[in-house]
C-alpha positions, 0 to 999 in steps of 0.5 A: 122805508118801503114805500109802494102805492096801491097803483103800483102793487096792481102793476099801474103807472103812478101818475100825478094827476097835477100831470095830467092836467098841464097835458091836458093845458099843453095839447089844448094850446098847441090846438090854438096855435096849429090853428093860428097858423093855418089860419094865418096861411089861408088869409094870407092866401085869400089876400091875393085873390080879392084885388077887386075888393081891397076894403076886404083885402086889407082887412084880410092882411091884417088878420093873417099878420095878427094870427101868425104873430100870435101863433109865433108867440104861443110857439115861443111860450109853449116851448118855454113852458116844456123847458122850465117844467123838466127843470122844475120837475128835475128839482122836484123830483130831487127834493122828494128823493131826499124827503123820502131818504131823511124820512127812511133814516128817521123811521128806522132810528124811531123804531130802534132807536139808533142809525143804521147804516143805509147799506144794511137798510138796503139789504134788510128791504131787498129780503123784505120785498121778496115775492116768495116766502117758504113753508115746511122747509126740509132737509134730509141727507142720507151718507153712505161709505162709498170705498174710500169715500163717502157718497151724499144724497139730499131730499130738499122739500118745502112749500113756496107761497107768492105772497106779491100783489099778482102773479109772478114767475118763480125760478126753482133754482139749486147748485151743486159744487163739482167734487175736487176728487178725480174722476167722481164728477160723473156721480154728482148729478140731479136726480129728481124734481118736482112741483105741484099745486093743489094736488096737481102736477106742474112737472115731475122729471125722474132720475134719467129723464132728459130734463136732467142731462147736461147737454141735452137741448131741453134740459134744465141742468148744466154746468157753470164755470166747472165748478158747479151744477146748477138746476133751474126752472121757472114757473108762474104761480098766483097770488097767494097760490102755493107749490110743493117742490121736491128735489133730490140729488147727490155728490161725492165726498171725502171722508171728513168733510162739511156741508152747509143746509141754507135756502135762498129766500126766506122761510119760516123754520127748518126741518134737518136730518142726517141717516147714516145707512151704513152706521160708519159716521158721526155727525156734529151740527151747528145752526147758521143763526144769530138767535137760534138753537138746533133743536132735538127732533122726534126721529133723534138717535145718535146712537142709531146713525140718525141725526135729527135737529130743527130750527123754530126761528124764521130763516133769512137767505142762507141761514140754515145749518152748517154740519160735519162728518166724519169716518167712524172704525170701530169706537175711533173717529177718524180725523182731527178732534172737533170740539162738541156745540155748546 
């Protein structure tokens, strides 16, 4: 169960206020006790200097006794007292860990209606507590026949709204994996990234531009583990405030080969498309969702090389679409026979 105070959605300390008062206690006793002490030092001081007056003198002598007996004492209870209340608060502490656990597994076995395992729990929260939700997802991939192989170019574009208490940083992140196939590396690469906001440019890097060379000191590409391309750039963005990003890129493939169309944060749908530019493909489709159906787009033309399919569901991260091609010569697909989706 996610539990979050409204001085920690706006970034405060969540204090206990019985806290603040037993500081308030400790720093008014330990003032007491300095003071015991130092006066204890100073009539014991002033003790042998009053020789001629031992009425006085005796009267003096037994102040400071009494002021540094009982600043003994308050030194004592004050340490005490420290020592119990972490152990006190350690228990405390304990027991509403586990107050808060029994709670989160009977609300969830309330609300369902049976008991699901903490893990799952976890991991249901951990995407509800994301600070960014997407809008307007789209996918667009363009195939074309490159020689033997087949040349993949992807146009991804969605909003991303900060749907947190305050501002918060946002990583545009993407990967590509590296192709398997000898000396193509060089044509995997980003092409163009942009954001904006209300209209406004946050950053626009073109094909070519330095930003999107590995290697150059600016750039926000680079390779990891030699196997994937990966794109990253972090941005503020507002509560509530949205941002329009673009990003195209492009890799190189075998004839037959299959792709997957997720998102990493959560979103409410899908857009997909598959144009085939020179008309030597055939393109079969399945959604990566428990619950949903791709659905037929308006730009839907199989017959014409142009695949178009949505999801009306919202997607959890890495949902989306899991898709094939393959060669077509003549009415002959080239390959092994793949059975049509249900």
């Amino acid at each position: 169960m996610i539990v979050r105070s409204e001085m920690e959605e706006h970034g405060m300390s969540n204090t206990n206020p019985i806290n603040i008062i037993e500081t308030k206690t400790y720093a008014k006793w330990i003032g007491v006790t300095v003071a015991l002490w130092l006066s204890s030092v100073l009539l014991d001081g002033t003790v042998h200097h009053i020789d001629n007056l031992p009425v006085l003198r005796w009267i003096f002598g037994k102040l400071s006794i009494l002021f540094r007996d009982g600043a003994i004492a308050l030194t004592i209870a004050i340490a005490l007292a420290f020592t119990t209340e972490k152990f006190a608060s350690q228990r405390i502490e304990a027991l509403i860990a586990d107050i808060i656990q029994r709670l989160k597994i009977n609300v969830w076995k309330g609300i369902y209606g049976r008991r699901i395992p903490d893990k799952i729990v976890d991991e249901v929260e951990s995407v509800l507590e994301s600070d960014f939700v997407l809008f307007e997802y789209k996918v667009t991939v363009y195939l074309e026949k490159l020689n033997d192989l087949v040349l993949r170019q992807n146009h991804v574009s969605y909003q991303v709204q900060n749907i947190s208490s305050g501002e918060r940083e946002y990583a545009l992140r993407g990967f590509i994996t590296l192709p398997l196939i000898p000396n193509h590396q060089v044509d995997c690469k980003i092409k163009e990234v942009s954001a904006r906001i209300n209209g406004q440019s946050l950053f626009h890097y073109p094909d070519g531009s330095e930003e999107l060379k590995v290697g150059n000191q600016n750039s926000c590409v680079k390779i990891e583990k030699d196997t994937m391309l990966v794109f990253e750039k972090v941005f503020p963005l507002a509560k509530d405030a949205k941002a329009s990003v673009s990003v195209r890129y492009q890799t190189i493939h075998d004839p037959i080969d299959t792709e997957v169309a997720s998102c990493i944060l959560p979103a409410d749908g899908l857009d997909f498309q598959v144009i085939c530019r020179d008309k030597t493909f055939s393109v079969k489709a399945k959604a990566l969702h428990p619950n949903a159906e791709l659905i037929e787009g308006d730009s839907h033309n199989p017959t014409n090389h142009h695949y178009h399919w949505c999801i009306k569901q919202a997607l959890l991260p890495f949902q989306g679409v899991v898709y094939l091609w393959r060669l077509v010569e003549g009415e002959k697909e080239i390959g092994i026979e793949v059975e049509e989706d249900q």
